[in-house]
Structures are given as structure tokens and as C-alpha cells.
N, C-alpha and C positions, 0 to 999 in steps of 0.2 A: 504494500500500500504506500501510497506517495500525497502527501495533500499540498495544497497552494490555498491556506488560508488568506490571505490578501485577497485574494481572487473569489474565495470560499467555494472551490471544487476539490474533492478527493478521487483518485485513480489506484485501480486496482487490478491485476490479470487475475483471469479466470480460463485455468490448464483445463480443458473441457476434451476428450477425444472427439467428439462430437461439433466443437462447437470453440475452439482456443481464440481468445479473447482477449482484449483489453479495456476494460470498463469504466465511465466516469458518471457522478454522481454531484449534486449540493452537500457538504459538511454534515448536513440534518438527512440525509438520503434520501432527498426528493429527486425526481427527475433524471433517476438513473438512465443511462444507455450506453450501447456499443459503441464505442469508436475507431476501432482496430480493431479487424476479423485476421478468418484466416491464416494467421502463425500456428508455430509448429511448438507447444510447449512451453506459452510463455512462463517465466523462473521470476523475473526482478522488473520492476519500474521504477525510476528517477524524473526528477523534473528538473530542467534549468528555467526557473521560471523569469531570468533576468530576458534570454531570449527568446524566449514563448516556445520550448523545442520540450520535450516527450523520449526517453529514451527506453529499453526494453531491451532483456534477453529473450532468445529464441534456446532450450535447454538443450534439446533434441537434433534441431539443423546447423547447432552451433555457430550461432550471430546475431550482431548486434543491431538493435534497428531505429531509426529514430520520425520524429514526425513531431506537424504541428500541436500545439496543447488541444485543439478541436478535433484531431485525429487526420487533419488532413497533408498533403506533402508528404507522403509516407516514403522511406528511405531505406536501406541498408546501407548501413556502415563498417562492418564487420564480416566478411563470410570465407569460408575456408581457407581458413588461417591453421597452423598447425599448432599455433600457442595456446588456441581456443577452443575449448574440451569441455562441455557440457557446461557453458556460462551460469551461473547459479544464481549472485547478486550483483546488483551495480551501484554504486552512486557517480554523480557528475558535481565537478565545480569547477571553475578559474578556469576552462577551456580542454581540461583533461575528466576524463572517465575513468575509476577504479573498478576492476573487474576480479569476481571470485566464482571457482569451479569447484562443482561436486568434488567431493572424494581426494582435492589439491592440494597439499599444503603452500600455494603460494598463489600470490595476488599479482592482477596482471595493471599495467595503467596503458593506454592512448587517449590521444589528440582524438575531441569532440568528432572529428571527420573521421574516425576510422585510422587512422595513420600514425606511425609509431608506437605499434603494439608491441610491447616489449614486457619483460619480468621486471616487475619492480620491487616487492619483497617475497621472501619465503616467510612463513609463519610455522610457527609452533605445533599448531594442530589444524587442521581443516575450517577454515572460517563457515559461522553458519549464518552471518550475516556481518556490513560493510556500513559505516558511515564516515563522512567529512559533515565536522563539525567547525565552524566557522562563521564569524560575525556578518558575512556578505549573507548567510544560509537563514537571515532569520530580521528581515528586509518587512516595511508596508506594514499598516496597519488596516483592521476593519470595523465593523459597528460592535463587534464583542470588544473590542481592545481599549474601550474607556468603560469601568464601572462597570465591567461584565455583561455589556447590553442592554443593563438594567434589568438581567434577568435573574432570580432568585436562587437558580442551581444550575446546570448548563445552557452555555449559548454557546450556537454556533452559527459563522459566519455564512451568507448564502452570496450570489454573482448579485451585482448590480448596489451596493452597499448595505444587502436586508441583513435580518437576523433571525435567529430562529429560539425559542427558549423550552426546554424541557425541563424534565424531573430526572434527577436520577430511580434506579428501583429499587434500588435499597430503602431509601429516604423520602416516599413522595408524600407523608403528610404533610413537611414542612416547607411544599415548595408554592407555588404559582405562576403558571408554566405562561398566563397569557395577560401579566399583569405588569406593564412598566413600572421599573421601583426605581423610587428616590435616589438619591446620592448616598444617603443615609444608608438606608433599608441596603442597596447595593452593595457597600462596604461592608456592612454585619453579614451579609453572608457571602462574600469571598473571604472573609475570615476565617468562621466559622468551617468553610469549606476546606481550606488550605489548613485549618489544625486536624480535622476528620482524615484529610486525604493523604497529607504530604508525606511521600515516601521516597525512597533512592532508588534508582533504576543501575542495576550496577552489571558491569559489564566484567569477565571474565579477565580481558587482558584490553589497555590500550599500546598498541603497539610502540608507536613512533609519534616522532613531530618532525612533521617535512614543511619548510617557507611558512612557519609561524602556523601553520594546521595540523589538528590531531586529526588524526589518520587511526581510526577504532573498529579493532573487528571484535566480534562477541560471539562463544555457541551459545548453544539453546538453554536458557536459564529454568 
């Protein structure tokens, strides 16, 4: 899953034999649909959402594909390559792509175009998942991102500056899912919320720091 809060769409493949897939929705999961058919397997999605571009492994045909964020201009970047062996996850940033393979113990990088795919580290064990973490990765703001939307327990952002407010289901006596809240009211419960919730997400190993970027692979927690 890849989201572009600013924008408030989420993206996601769906390895269908039937049906392989790359799917995009509103934050709140309205208005889902296909925008990428036809692949063989897809594994990973990333977004560069600085230049509106969509990237994706193919697990099975072994390659990399890219396309507009509306699914349109669709591309291969990547295809029979010998480095390239069952592409499993990606992320994208600053013009380069990091790539990890089933069952590999090493991680690959190229140029957004496909071009100088090379080995860039060996790892430890088998990455089961990739991130670039990075001040550029976390860009724009939307109608959730003052006061929580005003909404009393989740908001999430939708296209065109809306928002949307739910309950969680654990907690829904204390919510109000379709009532703008004060300034007030909004703070006591992102409060409240962040003492209930706030947890670590902790990740097994981060690698490296490569041009002032962590560079984090994690297995399956």
C-alpha cells in the first residue's frame, strides 16, 4: 500500500490470477477502482508524488513499471535484466529507486528511468520490506492536518480538499463521526487519542545512512 495524503488517495496491488491489478481509492475508501490491469504479479507500489509518477513491481515477469498517478502513460522501466529476480518491494526518492527480491539477501538501486541497475547493499537476512525515510517524503498538507479536521476520532483526507471523519471500533461511544468540533473539543481529543494510541513501530535492523537518508529494511514483525 502507498498513500499521497496531500492529494488524499491510497494505492494498492491486488496479485489476482484472475485479475492482477493495481488499485486506487479516497483515504476513507470511497470510490475505489482499477487503474492498472493486466500485470503479471504485482509485489510493491511507491509513489513519487513530487512528479505525479506511480511505480510497481511485476514479481513473476521480473520488472519494473511505472505510470501516471491516474494510471495513465503506462511504462516499463525495468525488464530482463539479470540482477532482477523476483522484484518483491520498492521505494522511490531523489531520482533513484531501491529494489528488494524474494529469497535475496541484497538490495538493488537504479535511476527512476530504469538505468543503472546495479547492487547497492547486501543485507543480513532477506528484506521483507524497504523504506526511504526522508524530510522531502513527508511534503503538503490537507483538511485533516489542522485540529484533526475537526473531527472527534479519525479523519481522513479525501481529493479536492474534503475530509472525511469516522469512529474508531474499538471506541465508538465516544466519538461523533459527522459533527465539526471546536478548536477546543479538537485538541481534547487528539490528546486523548495520542495517550490511548501512541506506540513504536520498531523495525528489526536500520541499515545504513546514505546522502543524509536512512535507508530501513524490516522483516515481518
Amino acid at each position: 500500500v502507498a498513500v499521497d495524503p496531500a492529494a488524499g488517495y491510497m494505492y494498492w496491488t491486488d496479485a489476482d490470477a484472475r485479475f492482477d491489478r493495481i488499485e486506487r481509492s479516497y483515504m476513507n475508501g470511497d470510490e475505489r477502482e482499477a487503474i492498472i490491469v493486466g500485470l503479471d504479479s504485482p509485489r510493491a507500489v511507491a509513489l513519487d508524488s513530487i512528479s505525479g509518477k506511480l511505480y510497481w513491481t511485476e514479481y513473476r515477469s521480473n520488472r519494473i513499471g511505472v505510470a501516471n498517478l491516474d494510471g495513465t502513460g503506462r511504462s516499463v522501466v525495468i525488464a530482463q535484466n539479470a540482477l532482477l529476480k523476483g522484484p518483491n518491494r520498492l521505494a522511490v526518492h531523489d531520482g533513484f529507486m531501491y529494489i528488494s527480491s524474494g529469497g535475496i539477501d541484497y538490495l538493488l538501486r537504479a535511476r527512476i528511468d530504469g538505468t543503472d541497475l546495479a547492487l547497492f547493499r547486501k543485507t543480513r537476512d532477506t528484506p521483507d520490506g524497504i523504506a526511504v525515510v526522508h524530510s522531502q517524503m513527508q511534503t503538503g498538507t490537507n483538511r485533516c492536518s489542522l485540529w484533526n479536521g475537526g473531527c472527534s476520532q479519525l479523519c481522513f483526507p479525501v481529493p479536492d480538499g474534503g475530509r472525511t471523519c469516522a469512529c474508531e471500533a474499538s471506541k465508538p461511544r465516544d466519538c461523533q463521526p459527522d459533527v465539526e468540533l471546536s478548536v477546543t473539543q479538537a485538541t481534547a481529543a487528539i490528546t486523548l487519542l495520542c495517550r490511548i494510541n501512541a506506540r513504536g513501530v520498531p523495525f528489526s535492523s536500520v541499515l545504513w545512512l546514505h546522502n543524509n537518508e536512512t535507508i530501513a529494511t524490516s522483516s515481518a514483525a
